[in-house]
VOGU-161851 format. One record per residue (C-alpha): residue number from 1; residue in three letters; z, y negated, x negated. Coordinates in steps of 0.2 Angstrom, whole numbers, plus 5000, padded with zeros to 4 digits. Layout:
// VOGU-161851
   pos   code     up   north   east
   NUM    ALA      Z       Y      X
...
//
This chain:
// VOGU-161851
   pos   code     up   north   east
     1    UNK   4823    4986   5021
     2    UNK   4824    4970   5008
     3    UNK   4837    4976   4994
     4    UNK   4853    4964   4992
     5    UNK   4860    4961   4978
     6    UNK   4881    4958   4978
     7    UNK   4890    4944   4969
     8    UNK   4896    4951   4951
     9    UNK   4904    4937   4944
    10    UNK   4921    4941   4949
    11    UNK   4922    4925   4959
    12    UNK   4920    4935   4975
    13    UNK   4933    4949   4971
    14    UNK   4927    4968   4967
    15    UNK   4911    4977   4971
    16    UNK   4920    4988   4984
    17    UNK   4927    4974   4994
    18    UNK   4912    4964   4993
    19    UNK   4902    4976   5001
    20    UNK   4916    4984   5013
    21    UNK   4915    4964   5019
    22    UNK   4898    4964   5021
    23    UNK   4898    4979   5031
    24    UNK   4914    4972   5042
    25    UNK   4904    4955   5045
    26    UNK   4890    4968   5052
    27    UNK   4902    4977   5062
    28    UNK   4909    4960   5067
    29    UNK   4893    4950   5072
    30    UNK   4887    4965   5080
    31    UNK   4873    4970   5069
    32    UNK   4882    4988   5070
    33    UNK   4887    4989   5086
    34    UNK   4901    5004   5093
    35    UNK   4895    5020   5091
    36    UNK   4880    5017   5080
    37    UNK   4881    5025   5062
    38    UNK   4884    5017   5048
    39    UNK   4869    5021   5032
    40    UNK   4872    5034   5022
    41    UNK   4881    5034   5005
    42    UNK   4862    5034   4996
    43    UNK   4855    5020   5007
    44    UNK   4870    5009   5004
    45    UNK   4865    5012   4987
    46    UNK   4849    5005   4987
    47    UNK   4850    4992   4998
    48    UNK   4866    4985   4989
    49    UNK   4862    4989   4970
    50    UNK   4880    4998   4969
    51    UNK   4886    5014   4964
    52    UNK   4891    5029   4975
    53    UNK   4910    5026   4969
    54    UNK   4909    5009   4976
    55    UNK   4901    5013   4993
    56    UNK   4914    5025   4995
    57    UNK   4929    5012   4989
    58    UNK   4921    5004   5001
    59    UNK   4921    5016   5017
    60    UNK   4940    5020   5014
    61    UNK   4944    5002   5015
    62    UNK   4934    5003   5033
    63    UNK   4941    5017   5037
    64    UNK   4960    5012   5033
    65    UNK   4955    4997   5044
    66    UNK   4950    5008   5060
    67    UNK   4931    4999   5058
    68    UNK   4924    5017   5055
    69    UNK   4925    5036   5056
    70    UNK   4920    5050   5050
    71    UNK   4916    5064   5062
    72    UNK   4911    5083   5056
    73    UNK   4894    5086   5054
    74    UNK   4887    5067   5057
    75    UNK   4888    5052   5044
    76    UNK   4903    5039   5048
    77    UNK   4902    5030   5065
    78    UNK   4908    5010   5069
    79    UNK   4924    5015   5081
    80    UNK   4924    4996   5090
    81    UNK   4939    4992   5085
    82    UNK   4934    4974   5077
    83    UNK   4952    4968   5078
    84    UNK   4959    4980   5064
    85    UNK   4973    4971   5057
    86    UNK   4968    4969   5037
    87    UNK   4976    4963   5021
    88    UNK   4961    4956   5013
    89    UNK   4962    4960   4993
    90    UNK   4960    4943   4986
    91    UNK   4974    4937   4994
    92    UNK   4987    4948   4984
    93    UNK   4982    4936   4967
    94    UNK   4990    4924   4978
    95    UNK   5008    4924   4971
    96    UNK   5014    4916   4990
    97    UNK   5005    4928   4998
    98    UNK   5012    4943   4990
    99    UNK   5030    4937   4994
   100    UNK   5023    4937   5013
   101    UNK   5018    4953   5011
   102    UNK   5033    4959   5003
   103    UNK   5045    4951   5016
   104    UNK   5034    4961   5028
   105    UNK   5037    4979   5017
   106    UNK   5056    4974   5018
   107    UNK   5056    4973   5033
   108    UNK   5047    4989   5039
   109    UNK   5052    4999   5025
   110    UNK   5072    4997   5027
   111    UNK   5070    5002   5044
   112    UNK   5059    5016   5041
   113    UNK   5071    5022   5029
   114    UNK   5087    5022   5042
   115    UNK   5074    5030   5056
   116    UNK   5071    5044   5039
   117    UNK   5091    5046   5038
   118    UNK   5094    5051   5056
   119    UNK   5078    5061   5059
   120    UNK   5069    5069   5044
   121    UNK   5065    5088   5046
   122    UNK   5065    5098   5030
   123    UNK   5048    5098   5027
   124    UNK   5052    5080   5026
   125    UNK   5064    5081   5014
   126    UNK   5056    5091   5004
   127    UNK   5041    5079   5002
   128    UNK   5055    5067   4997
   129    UNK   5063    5077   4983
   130    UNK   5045    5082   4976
   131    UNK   5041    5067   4974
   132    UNK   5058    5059   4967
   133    UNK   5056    5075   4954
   134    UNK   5039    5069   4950
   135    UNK   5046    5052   4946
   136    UNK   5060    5060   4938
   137    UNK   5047    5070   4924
   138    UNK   5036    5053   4923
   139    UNK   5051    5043   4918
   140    UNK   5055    5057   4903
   141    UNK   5037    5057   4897
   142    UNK   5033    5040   4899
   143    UNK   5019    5045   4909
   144    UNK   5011    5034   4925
   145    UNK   5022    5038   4941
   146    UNK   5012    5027   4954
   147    UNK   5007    5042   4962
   148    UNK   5025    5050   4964
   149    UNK   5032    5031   4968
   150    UNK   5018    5030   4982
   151    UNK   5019    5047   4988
   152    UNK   5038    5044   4990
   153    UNK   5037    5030   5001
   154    UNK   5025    5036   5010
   155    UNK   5038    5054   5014
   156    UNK   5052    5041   5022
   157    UNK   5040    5034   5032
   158    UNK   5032    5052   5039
   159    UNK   5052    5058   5038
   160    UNK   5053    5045   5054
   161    UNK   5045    5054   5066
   162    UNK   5033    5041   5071
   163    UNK   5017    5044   5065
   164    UNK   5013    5023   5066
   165    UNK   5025    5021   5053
   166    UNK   5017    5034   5040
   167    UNK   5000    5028   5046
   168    UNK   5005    5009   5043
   169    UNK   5014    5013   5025
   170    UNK   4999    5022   5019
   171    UNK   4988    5007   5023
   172    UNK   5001    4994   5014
   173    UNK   5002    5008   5000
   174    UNK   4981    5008   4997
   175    UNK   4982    4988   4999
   176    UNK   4997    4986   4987
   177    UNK   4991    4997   4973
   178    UNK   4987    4987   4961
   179    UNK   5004    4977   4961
   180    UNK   5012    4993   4960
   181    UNK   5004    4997   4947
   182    UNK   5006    4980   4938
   183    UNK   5024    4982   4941
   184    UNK   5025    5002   4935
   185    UNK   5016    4995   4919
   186    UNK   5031    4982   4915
   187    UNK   5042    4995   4919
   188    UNK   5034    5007   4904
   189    UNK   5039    4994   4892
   190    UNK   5056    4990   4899
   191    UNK   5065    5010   4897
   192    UNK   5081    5001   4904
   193    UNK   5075    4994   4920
   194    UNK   5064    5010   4921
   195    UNK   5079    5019   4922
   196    UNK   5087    5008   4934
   197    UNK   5072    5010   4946
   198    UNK   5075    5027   4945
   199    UNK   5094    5023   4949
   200    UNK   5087    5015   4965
   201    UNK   5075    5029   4975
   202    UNK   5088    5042   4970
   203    UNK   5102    5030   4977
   204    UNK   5089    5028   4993
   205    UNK   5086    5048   4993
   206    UNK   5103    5053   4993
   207    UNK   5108    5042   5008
   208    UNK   5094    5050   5019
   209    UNK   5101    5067   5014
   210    UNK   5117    5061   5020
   211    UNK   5111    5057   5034
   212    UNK   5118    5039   5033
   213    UNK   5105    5024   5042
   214    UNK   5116    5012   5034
   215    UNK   5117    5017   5019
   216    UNK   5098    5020   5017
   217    UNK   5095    5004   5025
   218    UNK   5104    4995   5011
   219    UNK   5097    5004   4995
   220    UNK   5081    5003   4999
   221    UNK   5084    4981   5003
   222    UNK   5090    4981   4984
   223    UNK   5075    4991   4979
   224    UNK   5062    4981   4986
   225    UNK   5069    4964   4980
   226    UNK   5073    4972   4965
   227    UNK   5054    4977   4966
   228    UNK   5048    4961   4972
   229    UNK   5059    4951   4956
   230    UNK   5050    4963   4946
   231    UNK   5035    4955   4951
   232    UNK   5041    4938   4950
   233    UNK   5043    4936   4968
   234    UNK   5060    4929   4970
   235    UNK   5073    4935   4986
   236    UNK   5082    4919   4988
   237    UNK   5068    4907   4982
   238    UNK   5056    4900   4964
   239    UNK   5068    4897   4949
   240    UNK   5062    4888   4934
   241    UNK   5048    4900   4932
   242    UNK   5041    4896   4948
   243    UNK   5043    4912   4955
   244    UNK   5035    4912   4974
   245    UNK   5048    4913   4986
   246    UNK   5054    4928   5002
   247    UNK   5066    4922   5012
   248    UNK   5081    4930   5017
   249    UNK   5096    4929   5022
   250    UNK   5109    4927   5009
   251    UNK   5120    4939   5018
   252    UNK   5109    4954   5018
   253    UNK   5118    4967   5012
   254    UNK   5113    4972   4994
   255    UNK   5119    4992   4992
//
C-alpha cells in the first residue's frame, strides 16, 4: 500500500481532522463498505505518516459521528451510517457559523435544562453538584475548569431522562471544545466576569433542585448568550465590533 502524505500547512485544518476526512470520504464513496474493518491504529500510521495520538483523535471524531465502532475483541468496524449528522471543525473559525451553532445550543440546551428540573434522579444531581464543586475549586485557584464546565452541561442533559439528549450534548461538547476553551481563557484574566459565570451555573443548578422548568429554562438563556457575548457572538445582532449575530427574540426572557 503507497504511503500518503497529509496536508500540514494548517490550510486544511488539523492532522486529526484531516485524516478522520479522509477516512469519512472512504466510508462515503464506498471504499469501506458496512461492516468491513477500518486499519488498524499502526497501519494508519504508516500509510498517513501521522502519529498514534492523531489516528486516535481521529477514530473518536468517527465514532462521535456514528461512522464506526468499536466492537470487543475486533478492530473498529464502518456502522453504514453515512448520513451522520457532523459539525465539521473548520467551520467554528467561522465567526457566523458559530453564532449558528450557538443558536442551536440555546435552543436545545434551555430545554434540556427544564426536562433536567422535572425529572433528574439523585444520581443526576449529584453529577450536577460535583461538577459545580469542581468549578467552584477552579474558580479559587485559577486553575482550568473546562472539564468541570463540560462535565456539567453534559449532567443536565443525562438528568433528562432521554439518552438522545446526553448523546447529542456530548457530541456539541467534543465539537465546541476549543471555543470553550478560548472563552474559559478570557475568563482567567477577567476574575469578575469569572465570578459572574459562576453566579450563572449556580443560578441554573439551584432552579433544577427546585424543581422549577421555568426557572431553569431562563438561567441557563442568560448563560448562553452571556456565553456566546463572551465570544463575541452577539444575541440581538453585530455592534460596532462586528460581532456575528444569533437571532432571538427580544422578548426572551432573561432570568
Amino acid at each position: 500500500m503507497d504511503r500518503i502524505y497529509l496536508n500540514r500547512s494548517g490550510t486544511a485544518g488539523s492532522v486529526p481532522d484531516q485524516l478522520a476526512q479522509t477516512i469519512r470520504d472512504d466510508i462515503v464513496s464506498g471504499r469501506l463498505e458496512a461492516g468491513a474493518k477500518v486499519p488498524s491504529e499502526h497501519a494508519l500510521c504508516r500509510r498517513y505518516g501521522v502519529s498514534r495520538p492523531a489516528v486516535r483523535e481521529a477514530m473518536a471524531q468517527l465514532k462521535q459521528d456514528g461512522l464506526i465502532e468499536s466492537r470487543r475483541g475486533t478492530a473498529a468496524v464502518v456502522t453504514g451510517r453515512q448520513s451522520a449528522f457532523r459539525i465539521e471543525p473548520e467551520v467554528l473559525k467561522d465567526p457566523s457559523e458559530l453564532a449558528q451553532i450557538f443558536e442551536l445550543r440555546i435552543v436545545f440546551e434551555t430545554g434540556s435544562a427544564a426536562l433536567a428540573a422535572t425529572r433528574h434522579g439523585d444520581a443526576a444531581l449529584k453529577s450536577m453538584c460535583l461538577a459545580f464543586e469542581q468549578m467552584e475549586q477552579a474558580l479559587a485557584t485559577d486553575a482550568d475548569a473546562v472539564l468541570p464546565d463540560t462535565l456539567f452541561h453534559r449532567a443536565i442533559a443525562e438528568a433528562t431522562g432521554n439518552r438522545y439528549f446526553a448523546e447529542f450534548i456530548a457530541f456539541l461538547g467534543a465539537r465546541l471544545h476549543g471555543s470553550i476553551q478560548a472563552s474559559r481563557s478570557a475568563l482567567r484574566i477577567d476574575p469578575a466576569r469569572a465570578r459572574a459565570v459562576h453566579v450563572e451555573h449556580e443560578a441554573i443548578l439551584r432552579a433544577i433542585v427546585a424543581r422549577d422548568s421555568e426557572r431553569a429554562r431562563a438561567a441557563m438563556l442568560l448563560h448562553l448568550r452571556n456565553a456566546a457575548e463572551d465570544l463575541g457572538l452577539s444575541p440581538h445582532g453585530g455592534g460596532a465590533d462586528g460581532a456575528a449575530r444569533i437571532d432571538l427574540p427580544d422578548n426572551c426572557p432573561a432570568g
